[in-house]
C-alpha positions as CSV (number, residue, x, y, z in Angstrom):
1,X,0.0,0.0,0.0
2,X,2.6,2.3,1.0
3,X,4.2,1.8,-2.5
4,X,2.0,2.2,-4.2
5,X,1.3,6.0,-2.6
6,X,4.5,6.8,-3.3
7,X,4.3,6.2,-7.2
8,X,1.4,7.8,-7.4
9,X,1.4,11.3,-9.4
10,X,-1.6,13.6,-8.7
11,X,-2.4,16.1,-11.7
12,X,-0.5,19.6,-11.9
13,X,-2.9,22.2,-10.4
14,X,-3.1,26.4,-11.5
15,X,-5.1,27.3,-8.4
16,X,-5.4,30.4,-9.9
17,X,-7.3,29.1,-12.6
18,X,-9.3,27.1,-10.5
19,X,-10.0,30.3,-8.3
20,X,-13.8,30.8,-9.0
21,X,-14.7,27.3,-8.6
22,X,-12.8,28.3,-5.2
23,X,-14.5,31.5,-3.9
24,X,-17.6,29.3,-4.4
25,X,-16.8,26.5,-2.6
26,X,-15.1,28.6,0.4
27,X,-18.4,30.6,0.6
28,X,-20.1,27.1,1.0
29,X,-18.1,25.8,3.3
30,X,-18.2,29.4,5.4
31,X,-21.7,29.2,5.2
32,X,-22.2,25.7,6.6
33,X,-19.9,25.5,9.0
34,X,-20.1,29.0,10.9
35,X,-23.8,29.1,10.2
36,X,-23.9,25.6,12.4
37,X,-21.6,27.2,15.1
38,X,-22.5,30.4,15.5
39,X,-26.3,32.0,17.0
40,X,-28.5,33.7,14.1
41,X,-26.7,35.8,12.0
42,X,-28.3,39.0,11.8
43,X,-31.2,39.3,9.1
44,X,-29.7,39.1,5.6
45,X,-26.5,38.6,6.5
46,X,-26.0,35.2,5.2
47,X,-27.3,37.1,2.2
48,X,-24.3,39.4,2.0
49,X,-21.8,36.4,2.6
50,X,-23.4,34.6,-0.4
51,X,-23.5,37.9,-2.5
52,X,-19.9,38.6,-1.8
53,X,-18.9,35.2,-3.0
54,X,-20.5,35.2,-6.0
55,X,-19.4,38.6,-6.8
56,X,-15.7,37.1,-6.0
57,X,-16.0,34.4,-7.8
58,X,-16.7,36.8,-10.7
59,X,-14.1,38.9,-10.3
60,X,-11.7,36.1,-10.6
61,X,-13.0,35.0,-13.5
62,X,-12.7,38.6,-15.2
63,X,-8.5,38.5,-14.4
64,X,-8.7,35.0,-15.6
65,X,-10.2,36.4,-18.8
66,X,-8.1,39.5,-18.9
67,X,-4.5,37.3,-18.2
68,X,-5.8,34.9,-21.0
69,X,-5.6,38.0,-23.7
70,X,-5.2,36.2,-26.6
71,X,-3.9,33.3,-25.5
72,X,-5.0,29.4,-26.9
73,X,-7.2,27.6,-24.9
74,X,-5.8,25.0,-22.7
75,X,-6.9,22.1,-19.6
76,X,-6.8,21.6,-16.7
77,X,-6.5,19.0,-14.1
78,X,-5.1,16.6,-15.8
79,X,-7.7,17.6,-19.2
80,X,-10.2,17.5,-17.3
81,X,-11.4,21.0,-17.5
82,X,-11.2,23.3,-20.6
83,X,-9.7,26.7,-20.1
84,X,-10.7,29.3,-22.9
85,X,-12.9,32.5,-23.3
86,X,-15.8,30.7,-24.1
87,X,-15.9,28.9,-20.5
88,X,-14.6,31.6,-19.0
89,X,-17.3,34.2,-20.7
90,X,-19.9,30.8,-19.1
91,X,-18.4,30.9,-15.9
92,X,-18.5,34.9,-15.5
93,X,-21.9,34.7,-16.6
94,X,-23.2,31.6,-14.2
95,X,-21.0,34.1,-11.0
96,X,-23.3,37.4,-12.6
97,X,-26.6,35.4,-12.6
98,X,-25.6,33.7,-9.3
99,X,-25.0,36.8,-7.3
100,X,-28.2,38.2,-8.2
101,X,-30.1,35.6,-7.4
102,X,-28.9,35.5,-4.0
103,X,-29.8,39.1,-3.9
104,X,-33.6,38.5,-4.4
105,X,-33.4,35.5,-2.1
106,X,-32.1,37.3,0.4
107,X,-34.8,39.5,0.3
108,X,-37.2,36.9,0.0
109,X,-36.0,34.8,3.2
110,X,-36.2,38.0,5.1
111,X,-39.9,38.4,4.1
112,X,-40.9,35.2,4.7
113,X,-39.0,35.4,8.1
114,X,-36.8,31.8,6.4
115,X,-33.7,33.5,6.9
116,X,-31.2,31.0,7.0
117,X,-27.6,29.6,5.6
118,X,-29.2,26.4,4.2
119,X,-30.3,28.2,0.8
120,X,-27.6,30.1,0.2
121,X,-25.2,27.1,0.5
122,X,-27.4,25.2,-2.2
123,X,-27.3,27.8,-4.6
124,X,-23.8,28.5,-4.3
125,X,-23.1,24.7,-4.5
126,X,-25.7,24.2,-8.0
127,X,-23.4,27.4,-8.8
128,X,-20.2,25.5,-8.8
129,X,-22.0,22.3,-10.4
130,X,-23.1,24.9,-13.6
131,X,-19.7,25.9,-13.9
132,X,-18.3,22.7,-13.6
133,X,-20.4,21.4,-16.7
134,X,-19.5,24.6,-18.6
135,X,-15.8,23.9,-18.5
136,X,-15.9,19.9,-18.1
137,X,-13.5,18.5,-21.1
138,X,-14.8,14.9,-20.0
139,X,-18.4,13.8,-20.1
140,X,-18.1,12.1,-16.9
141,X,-17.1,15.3,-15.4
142,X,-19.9,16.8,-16.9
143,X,-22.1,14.1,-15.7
144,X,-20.6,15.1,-11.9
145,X,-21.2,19.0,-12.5
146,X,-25.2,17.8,-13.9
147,X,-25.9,16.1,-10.6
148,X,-24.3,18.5,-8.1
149,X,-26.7,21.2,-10.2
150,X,-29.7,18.9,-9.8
151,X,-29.3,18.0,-6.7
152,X,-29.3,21.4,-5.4
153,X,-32.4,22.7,-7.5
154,X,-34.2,19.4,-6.6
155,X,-34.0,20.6,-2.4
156,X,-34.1,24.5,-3.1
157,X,-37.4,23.2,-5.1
158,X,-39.0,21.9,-2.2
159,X,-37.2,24.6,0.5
160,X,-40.6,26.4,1.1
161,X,-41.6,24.2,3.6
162,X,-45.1,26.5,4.3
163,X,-46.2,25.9,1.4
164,X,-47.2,22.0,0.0
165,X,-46.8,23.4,-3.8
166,X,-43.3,23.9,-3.2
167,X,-42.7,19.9,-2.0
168,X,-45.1,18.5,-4.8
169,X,-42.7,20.8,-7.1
170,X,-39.8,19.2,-5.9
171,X,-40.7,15.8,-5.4
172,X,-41.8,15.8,-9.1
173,X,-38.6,17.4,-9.8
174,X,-36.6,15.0,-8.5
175,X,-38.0,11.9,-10.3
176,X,-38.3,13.5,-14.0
177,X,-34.5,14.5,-13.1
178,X,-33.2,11.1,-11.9
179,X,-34.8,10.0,-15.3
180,X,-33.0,12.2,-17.3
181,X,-29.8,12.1,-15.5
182,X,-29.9,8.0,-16.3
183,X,-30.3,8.4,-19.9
184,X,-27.3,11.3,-19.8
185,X,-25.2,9.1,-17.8
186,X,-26.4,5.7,-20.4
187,X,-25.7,8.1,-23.6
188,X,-22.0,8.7,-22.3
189,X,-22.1,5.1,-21.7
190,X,-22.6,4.2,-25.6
191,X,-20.2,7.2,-26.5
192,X,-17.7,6.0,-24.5
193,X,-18.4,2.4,-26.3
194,X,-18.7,3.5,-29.5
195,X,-15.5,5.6,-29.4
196,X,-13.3,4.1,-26.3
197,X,-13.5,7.4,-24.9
198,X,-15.2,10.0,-22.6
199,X,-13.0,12.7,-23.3
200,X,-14.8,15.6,-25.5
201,X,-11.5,16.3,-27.8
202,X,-10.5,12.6,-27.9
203,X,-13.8,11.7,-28.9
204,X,-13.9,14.3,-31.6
205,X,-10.1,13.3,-32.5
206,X,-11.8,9.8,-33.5
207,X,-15.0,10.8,-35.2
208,X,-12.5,13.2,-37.1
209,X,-11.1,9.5,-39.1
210,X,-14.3,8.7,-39.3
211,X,-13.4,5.1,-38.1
212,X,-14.7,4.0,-34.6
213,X,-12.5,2.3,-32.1
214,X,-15.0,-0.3,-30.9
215,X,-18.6,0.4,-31.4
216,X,-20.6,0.3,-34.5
217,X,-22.3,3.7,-36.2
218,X,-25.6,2.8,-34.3
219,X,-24.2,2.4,-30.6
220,X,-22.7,5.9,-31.5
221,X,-26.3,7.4,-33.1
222,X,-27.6,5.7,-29.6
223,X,-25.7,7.5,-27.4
224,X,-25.9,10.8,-29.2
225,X,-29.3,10.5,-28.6
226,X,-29.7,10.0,-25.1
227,X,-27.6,12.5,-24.6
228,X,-29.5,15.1,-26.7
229,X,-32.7,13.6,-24.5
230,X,-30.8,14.1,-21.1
231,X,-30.2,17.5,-22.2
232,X,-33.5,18.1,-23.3
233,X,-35.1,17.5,-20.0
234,X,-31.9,20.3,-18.4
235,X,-33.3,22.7,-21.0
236,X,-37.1,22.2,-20.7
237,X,-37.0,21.3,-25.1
238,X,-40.2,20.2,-26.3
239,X,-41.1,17.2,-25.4
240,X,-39.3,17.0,-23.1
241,X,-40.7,20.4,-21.2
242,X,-43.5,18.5,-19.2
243,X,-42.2,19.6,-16.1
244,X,-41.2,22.6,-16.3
245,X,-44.7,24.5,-15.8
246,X,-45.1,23.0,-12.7
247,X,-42.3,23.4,-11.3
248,X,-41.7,26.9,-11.9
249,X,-44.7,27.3,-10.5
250,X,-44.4,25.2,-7.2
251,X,-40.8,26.5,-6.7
252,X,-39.9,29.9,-4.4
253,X,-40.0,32.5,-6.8
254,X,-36.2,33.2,-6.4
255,X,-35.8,29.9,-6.7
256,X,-37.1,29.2,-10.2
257,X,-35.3,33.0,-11.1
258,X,-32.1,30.3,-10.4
259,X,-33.2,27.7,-12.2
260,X,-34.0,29.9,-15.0
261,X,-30.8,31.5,-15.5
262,X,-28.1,29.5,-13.8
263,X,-29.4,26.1,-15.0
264,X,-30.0,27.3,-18.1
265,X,-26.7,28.7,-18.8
266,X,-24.9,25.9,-17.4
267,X,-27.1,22.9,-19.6
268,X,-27.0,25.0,-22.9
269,X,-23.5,25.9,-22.7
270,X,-22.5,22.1,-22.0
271,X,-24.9,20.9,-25.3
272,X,-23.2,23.5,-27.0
273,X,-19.9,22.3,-26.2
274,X,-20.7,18.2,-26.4
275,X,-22.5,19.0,-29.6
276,X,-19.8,21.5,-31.3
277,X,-16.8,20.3,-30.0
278,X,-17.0,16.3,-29.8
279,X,-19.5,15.8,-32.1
280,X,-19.0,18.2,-35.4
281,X,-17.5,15.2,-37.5
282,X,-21.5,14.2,-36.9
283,X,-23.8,17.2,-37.4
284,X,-25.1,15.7,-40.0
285,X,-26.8,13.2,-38.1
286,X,-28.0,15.2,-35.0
287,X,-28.7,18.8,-36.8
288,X,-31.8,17.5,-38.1
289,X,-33.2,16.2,-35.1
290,X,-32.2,19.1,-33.3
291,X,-34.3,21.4,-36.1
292,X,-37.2,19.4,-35.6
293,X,-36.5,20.0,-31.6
294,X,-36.2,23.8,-32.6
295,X,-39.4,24.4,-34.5
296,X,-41.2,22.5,-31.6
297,X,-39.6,24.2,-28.9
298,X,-40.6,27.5,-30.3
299,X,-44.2,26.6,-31.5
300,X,-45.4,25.2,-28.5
301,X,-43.5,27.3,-25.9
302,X,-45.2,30.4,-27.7
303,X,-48.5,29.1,-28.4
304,X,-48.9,27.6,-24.6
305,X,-47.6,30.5,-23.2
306,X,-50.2,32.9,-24.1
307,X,-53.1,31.1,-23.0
308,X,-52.0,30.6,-18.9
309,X,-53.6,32.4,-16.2
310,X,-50.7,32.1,-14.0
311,X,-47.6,34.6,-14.5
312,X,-45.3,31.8,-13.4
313,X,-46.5,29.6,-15.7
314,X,-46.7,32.3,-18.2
315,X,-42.7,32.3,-17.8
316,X,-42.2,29.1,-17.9
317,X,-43.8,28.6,-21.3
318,X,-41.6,32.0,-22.3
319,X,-38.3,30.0,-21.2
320,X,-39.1,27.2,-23.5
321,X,-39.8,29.4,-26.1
322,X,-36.5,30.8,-24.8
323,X,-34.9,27.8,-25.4
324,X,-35.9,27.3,-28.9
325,X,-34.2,30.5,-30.0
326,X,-31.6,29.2,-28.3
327,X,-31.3,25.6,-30.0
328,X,-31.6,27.8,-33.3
329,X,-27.9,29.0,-32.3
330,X,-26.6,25.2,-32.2
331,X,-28.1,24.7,-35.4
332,X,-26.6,27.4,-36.8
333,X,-23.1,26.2,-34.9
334,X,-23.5,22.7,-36.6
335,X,-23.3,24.0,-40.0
336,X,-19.3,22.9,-40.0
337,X,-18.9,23.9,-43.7
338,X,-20.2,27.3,-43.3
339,X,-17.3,30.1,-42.6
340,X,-20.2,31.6,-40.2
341,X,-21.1,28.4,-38.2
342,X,-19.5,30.9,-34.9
343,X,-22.2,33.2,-35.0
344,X,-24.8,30.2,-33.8
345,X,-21.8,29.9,-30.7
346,X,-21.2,33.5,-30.1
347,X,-25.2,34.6,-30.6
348,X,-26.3,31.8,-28.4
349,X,-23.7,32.7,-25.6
350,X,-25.1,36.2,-25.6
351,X,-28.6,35.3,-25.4
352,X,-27.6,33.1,-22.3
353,X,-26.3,35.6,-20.6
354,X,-28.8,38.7,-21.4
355,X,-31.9,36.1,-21.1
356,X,-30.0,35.3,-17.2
357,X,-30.2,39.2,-16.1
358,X,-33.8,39.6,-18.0
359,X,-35.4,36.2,-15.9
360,X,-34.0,37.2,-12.7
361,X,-35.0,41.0,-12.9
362,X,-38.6,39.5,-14.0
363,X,-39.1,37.0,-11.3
364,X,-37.6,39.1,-8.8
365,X,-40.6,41.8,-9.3
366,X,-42.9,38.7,-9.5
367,X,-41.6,37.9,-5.8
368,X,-42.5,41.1,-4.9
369,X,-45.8,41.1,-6.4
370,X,-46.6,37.8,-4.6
371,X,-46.6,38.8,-1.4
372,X,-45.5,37.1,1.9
373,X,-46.7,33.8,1.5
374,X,-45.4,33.7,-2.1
375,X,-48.6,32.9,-3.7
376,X,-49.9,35.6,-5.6
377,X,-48.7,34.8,-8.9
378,X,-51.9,35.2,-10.3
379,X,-52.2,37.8,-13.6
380,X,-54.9,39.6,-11.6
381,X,-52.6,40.0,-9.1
382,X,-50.3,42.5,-11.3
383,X,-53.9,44.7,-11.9
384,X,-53.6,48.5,-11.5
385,X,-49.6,47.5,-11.0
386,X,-48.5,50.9,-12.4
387,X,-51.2,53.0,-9.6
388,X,-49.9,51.3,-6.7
389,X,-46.0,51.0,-7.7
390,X,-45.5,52.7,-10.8
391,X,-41.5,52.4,-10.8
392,X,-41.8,48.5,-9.9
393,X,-44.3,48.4,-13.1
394,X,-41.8,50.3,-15.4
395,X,-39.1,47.9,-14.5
396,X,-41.5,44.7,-15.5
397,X,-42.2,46.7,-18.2
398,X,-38.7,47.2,-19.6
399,X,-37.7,43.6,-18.9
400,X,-40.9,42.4,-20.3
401,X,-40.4,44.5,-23.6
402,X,-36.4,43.0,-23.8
403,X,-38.3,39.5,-23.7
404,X,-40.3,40.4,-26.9
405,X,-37.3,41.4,-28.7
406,X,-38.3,45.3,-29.3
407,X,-35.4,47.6,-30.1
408,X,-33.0,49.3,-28.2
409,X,-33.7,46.3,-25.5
410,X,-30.6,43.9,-24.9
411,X,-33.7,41.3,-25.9
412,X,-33.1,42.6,-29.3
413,X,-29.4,42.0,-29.2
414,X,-29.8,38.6,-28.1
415,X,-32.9,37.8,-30.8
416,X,-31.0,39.6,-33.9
417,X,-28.1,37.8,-33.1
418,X,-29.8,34.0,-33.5
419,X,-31.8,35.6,-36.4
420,X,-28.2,36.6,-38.0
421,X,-26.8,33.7,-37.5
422,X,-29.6,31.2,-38.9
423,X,-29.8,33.3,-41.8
424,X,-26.0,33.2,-42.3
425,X,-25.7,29.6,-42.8
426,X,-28.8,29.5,-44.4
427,X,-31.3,27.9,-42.2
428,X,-33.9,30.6,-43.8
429,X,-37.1,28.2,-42.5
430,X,-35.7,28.0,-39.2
431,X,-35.5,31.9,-39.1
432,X,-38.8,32.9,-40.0
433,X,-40.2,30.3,-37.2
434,X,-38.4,31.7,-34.7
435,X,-39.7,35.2,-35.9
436,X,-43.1,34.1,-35.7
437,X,-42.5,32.6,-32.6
438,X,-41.3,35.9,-31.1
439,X,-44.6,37.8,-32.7
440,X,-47.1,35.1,-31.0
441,X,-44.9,35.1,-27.4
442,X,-45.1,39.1,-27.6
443,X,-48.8,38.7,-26.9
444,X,-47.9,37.1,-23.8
445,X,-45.9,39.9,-22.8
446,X,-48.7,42.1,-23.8
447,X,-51.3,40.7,-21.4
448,X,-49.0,41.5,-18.5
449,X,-48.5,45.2,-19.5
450,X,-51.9,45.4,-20.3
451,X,-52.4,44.0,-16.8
452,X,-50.4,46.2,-15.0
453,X,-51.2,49.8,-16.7
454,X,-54.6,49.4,-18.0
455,X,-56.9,47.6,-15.8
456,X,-57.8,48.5,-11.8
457,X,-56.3,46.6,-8.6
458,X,-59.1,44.7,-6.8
459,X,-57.5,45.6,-3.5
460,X,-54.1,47.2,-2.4
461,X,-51.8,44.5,-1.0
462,X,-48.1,45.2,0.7
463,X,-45.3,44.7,-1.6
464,X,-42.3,46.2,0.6
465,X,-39.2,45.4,-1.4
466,X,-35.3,45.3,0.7
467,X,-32.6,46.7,-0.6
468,X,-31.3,43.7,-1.9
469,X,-34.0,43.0,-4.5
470,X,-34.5,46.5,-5.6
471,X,-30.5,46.5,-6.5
472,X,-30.9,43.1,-8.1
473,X,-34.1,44.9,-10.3
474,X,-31.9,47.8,-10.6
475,X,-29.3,46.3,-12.3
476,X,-31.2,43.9,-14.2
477,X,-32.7,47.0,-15.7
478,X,-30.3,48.9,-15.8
479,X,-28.3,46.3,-17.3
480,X,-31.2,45.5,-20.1
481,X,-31.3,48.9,-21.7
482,X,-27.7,49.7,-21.4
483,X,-27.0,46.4,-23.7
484,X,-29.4,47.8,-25.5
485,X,-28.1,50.8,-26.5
486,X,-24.7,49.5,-26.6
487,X,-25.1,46.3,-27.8
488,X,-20.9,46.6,-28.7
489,X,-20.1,46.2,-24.6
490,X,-21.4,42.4,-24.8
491,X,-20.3,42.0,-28.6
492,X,-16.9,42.5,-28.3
493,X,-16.6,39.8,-25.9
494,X,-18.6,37.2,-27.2
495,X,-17.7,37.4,-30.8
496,X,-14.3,36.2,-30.0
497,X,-15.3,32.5,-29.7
């Protein structure tokens, strides 16, 4: 035993490039350990702890980015992770998304008198798990990042122990995710038989001669397959989307703000990178499944969207649709032989990120809206909105606008740059969908506005906001029309990939 200790060689590790996965982890472990020492913090304060280290964890990851310059992308951990602007630009944008989650959280558990370290641990820890999956250069890493994500959305589901929605949400949650989790972790399975590998650039290295090590053709169409299905179910795709309604719905509004961002980010940006980066050598195969996934995704997302009562569910329905536009990108990126195939990367990466601030900033006025208790989600809820708060209606109004896609909204950057890129490599069908899409999902939109400015408030209800979620509104606003006026301050980054 002790010899073999001594020959073994652990991997080389750049701590600093490790760093945000770092600050993340020491806010978890801070959180934990001196919130089960110490009395009750004061209120919000394990807010400001979970702020700060998601703001750090940022940080880090914008020297990481500005010491990379133009460097080539590298691994780490013995090639385990991927090191490159486009992980990095993930990463910075799962530490943005994270930090102003906790912000409305914060003020949420304050409200509802929850104030604890529990939540703010979980989210952190589904924080590192999305940015795990966005850098993973192995699919069983990926596979580790998926479940340390899922495993903290499945219990911050079902956190809001007043209320019995919140446990059916999670509980449901939990099952549909195992599910999906076993046909990821089946689909790497037939990969890694089909090609005697789980690493992504090995795999792609032996798709590249077109000659498998093991498998046959099929065992490798297989396992694409269940992937694309495990991802689905991250995603909410059509068909795949059966639980998402419901469990936006059941989940703490700041919680589903999380899912809708974070995991988001985190799922799309690892099916971009399985998809693009092993599996180009097969686009071929997948691209048309993935249009059909599109053009579903989109239809039905819109269509079902508009006819909800419920504003949760309303955005729910939106992120699918979301999530079509999205999967529009990867088409567009699995057009190999077209010189503009990088526009589907570098559009989809910006839409992740601007769709992030825009669902937080939403469902953090819908938390406000709903009142202690968290249930008054309800449309009518949001009548005579702009009487009885007129600045928290302008803000939904702003970030409701940016999810239409009208101009001089960073929701117009991050549609015009899908549109661009399907039209670039000549998925013209694909396009027009999409804009249709966009026109039908504005009516949803519409309702809301039409809600909030035009018709009167049965009754007047409290909706005290803290500090922390008017500064996460603030800067999702504020954030939304600066982007889109200066569309150029997000560009320049993401058209580097």
């Amino acid at each position: 035993m002790m010899l073999a200790a001594d020959m073994f060689v652990g991997p080389e590790i750049d701590w600093f490039k490790i760093s945000p996965l770092l600050a993340m982890l020491g806010g978890v472990l801070l959180l934990i350990l001196a919130g089960s020492l110490t009395p009750q913090w004061k209120k919000g304060a394990y807010g400001v702890v979970g702020a700060l280290t998601a703001a750090g964890a940022a940080v880090c990851t914008a020297m990481l980015w500005r010491d990379l310059g133009d460097g080539e992308p590298s691994s780490l951990l013995a090639n385990s992770l991927s090191f490159s602007k486009f992980t990095l630009f993930a990463t910075f944008s799962i530490a943005v998304a994270t930090l102003l989650s906790i912000l409305v959280t914060s003020g949420f558990l304050v409200r509802e008198d929850e104030d604890g370290p529990e939540v703010f641990a979980l989210i952190l820890s589904a924080a590192i798990g999305g940015m795990v999956m966005v850098q993973a250069n192995d699919l069983i890493v990926m596979f580790l990042g998926l479940e340390t994500l899922s495993l903290a959305f499945y219990l911050l589901t079902a956190s809001s122990r007043g209320r019995s929605a919140s446990g059916e949400a999670g509980l449901k949650y939990f099952v549909l995710g195992g599910f999906a989790s076993a046909f990821f972790l089946y689909g790497v399975a037939l990969v890694f038989g089909a090609t005697g590998s789980t690493n992504i650039e090995a795999i792609a290295a032996v798709l590249a001669k077109d000659t498998l090590v093991v498998g046959s053709p099929a065992m490798l169409l297989a396992g694409i397959a269940l992937l694309l299905v495990g991802f689905g179910f991250k995603v909410s795709l059509v068909p795949f989307h059966t639980w998402t309604a419901d469990v936006y719905q059941g989940a703490p509004t700041p919680v589903t703000a999380l899912m809708g961002s974070v995991g988001k980010t985190a799922a799309f940006v690892a099916l971009f990178r399985v998809f693009t980066v092993a599996l180009p050598g097969r686009s071929d195969d997948w691209r048309p499944v993935v249009v059909v996934l599109a053009v579903l995704t989109l239809v039905v997302g819109s269509v079902l969207a508009v006819v909800q009562t419920d504003v949760k569910r309303m955005l729910a329905y939106s992120s699918i649709s979301h999530a079509g536009f999205i999967l529009v990108g990867l088409v567009a990126a699995g057009q190999v032989a077209s010189a503009d195939a990088n526009l589907g990367t570098s559009g989809a990466l910006s839409y992740l990120f601007i769709y992030s601030i825009l669902v937080v900033g939403t469902l953090g006025i819908v938390s406000v809206v709903a009142g202690k208790g968290d249930n008054e989600t309800s449309l009518s809820a949001f009548k005579g909105l702009g009487k009885s708060n007129p600045v928290l209606a302008i803000g939904m109004t702003v970030l409701l606008l940016a999810q239409a896609g009208v101009p001089l909204t960073a929701g117009f950057v991050a549609k015009f740059g899908i549109i661009r890129a399907a039209v670039s490599t000549e998925s013209y069908t694909l396009a027009v969908v999409a804009m249709l899409a966009a026109v039908i999902a504005a009516f949803l939109y519409l309702r809301i506005m039409v809600s909030m400015w035009l018709s009167e408030g049965a009754e007047s209800r409290d909706m005290a906001t803290t500090i922390s979620v008017k500064a996460a509104v603030a800067v999702c606003v504020g954030a939304t029309l600066v982007l889109g006026f200066f569309p150029s301050l997000l560009l320049q980054f993401t058209n580097q990939f």
